[in-house]
N, C-alpha and C positions, 0 to 999 in steps of 0.2 A: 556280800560277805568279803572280808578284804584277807586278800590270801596272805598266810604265813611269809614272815623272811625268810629268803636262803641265808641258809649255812656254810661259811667260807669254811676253808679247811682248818681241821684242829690244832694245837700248836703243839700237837703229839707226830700230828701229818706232816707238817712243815720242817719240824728238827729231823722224819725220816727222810723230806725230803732233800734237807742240806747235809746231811750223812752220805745219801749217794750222789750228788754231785760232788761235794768234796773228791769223794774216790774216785768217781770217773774221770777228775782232774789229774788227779795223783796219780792214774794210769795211765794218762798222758804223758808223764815225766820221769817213770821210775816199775823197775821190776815189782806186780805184785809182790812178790817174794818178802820185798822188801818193806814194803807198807805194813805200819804195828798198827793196832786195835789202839795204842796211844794217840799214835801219828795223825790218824783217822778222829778219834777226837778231840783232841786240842785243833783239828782244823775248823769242826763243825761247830768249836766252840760251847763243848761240854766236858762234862766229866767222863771217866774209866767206863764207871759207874753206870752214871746215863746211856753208855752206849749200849749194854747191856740189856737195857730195857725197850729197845728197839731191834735190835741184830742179836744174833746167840754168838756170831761168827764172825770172822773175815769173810769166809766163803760164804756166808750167808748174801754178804753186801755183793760180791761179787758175782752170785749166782741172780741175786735180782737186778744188779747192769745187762745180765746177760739176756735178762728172761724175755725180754722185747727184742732184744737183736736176733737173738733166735729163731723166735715168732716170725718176723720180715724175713728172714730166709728161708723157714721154711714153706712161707705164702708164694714166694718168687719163684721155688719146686712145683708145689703146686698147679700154679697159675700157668707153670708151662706142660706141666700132664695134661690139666686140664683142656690145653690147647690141642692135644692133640696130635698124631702123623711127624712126620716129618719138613712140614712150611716151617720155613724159617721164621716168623715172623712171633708166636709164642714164645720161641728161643732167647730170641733176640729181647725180647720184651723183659723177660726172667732173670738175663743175663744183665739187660741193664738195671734192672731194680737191685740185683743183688749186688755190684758198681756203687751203687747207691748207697747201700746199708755201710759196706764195709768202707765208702770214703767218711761216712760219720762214724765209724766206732772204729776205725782200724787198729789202733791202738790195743785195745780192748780183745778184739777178734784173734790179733796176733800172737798177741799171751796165751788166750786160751788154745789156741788150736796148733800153732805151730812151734812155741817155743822147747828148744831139747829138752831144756830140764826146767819143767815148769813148777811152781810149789805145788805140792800132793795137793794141797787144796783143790785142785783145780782137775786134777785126774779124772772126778766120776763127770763133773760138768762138761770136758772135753769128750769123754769115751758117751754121753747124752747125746750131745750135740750133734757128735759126728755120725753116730748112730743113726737119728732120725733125717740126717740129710743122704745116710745112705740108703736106707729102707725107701725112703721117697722115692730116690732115683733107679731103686731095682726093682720095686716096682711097676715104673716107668720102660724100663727095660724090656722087663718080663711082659709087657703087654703090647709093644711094639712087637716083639716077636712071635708072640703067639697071634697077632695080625698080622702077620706076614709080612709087615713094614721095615723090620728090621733083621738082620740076618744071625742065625740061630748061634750059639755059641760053638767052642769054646772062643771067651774065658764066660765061665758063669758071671750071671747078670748082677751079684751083688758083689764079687769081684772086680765087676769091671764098673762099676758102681763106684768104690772105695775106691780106686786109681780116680776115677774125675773128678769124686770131690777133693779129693787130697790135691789133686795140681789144680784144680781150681783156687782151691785156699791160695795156694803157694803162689800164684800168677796174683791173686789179688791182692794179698800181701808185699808182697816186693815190685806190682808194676806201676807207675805215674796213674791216678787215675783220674785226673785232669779234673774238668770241672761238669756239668751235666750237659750235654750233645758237643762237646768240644772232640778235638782231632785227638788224646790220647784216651776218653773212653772208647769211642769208636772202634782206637786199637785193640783193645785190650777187648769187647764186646767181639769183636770179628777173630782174632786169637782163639779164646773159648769156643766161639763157636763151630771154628773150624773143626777143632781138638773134637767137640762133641758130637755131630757130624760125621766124621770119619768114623769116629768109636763106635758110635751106636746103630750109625744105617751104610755105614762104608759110603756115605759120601761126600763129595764136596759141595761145599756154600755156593748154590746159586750169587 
């Protein structure tokens, strides 16, 4: 029996899927803010119209750019709960993945998370985002400490949670971050780690 042909993607899949590259270009070059639901489709190369029939939104386009960068960061939390204690080597691992994510969407990340005045668009998707990378980490917190690994508060642990990922962002956003095991990831990997380290078990970086 001669198996069925595969099914390439639809040409309903393929226009969603030059909708969001288009944009993720365009936030390359220019304030969300600034980008029309026009702009957006004369790029893709349809009508008003058409666009409609794929996105309900801006924020729609821009909340599914996000929805996988997200996802990568919040696997890179994870992966270093996961690990466990205090060895550096989890840290380290977590810290260069997330290096990773934000040298390919930096752009992107930027907007969302640290810009003063971002378009309201973008408010519930940053107050999301930042949410579940702090719950992850006070979590993380919370169970370090109640293992004795890490030393008791104050500041509470979902406090002191929202201060690292907040200068975490902030160090990733504005540091050089080189190209993959080069001398300014490194930096910037060894930076963090020290920052989280000190925070969370008052130590220093073997």
């Amino acid at each position: 029996m001669t198996g069925g042909r595969r099914r390439g993607p639809s040409k309903g899949d393929l226009r969603e899927q030059t909708i969001l590259r288009v944009a993720a270009a365009m936030v390359a070059e220019q304030p969300i803010a600034q980008i029309s639901i026009d702009s957006l489709a004369a790029a893709a190369g349809i009508s008003r119209s058409s666009f409609y029939f794929y996105f309900g939104s801006k924020s729609e386009v821009v909340a599914r750019l996000l929805a996988p960068v997200a996802a990568e960061l919040s696997q890179a939390l994870v992966s270093w709960s996961e690990g466990g204690g205090p060895g550096p080597e989890p840290l380290r691992a977590a810290l260069r993945r997330s290096v990773g994510v934000w040298r390919e969407h930096r752009d992107l990340l930027r907007q969302v998370l640290l810009d003063p005045a971002p378009d309201p668009v973008l408010a519930p998707l940053r107050a999301r985002m930042l949410g579940d990378c702090i719950d992850l980490t006070a979590a993380l917190i919370r169970r370090e400490r109640a293992a004795g690994r890490a030393p008791a508060g104050p500041p509470p642990a979902e406090t002191l949670a929202r201060a690292l990922n907040q200068l975490t962002f902030a160090v990733l956003a504005t540091s050089p971050l080189g190209a993959p095991g080069d001398e300014a990831e490194a930096a910037v990997v060894e930076l963090l780690e020290t920052v989280v380290q000190r925070a969370v078990y008052a130590a220093t970086p073997a």
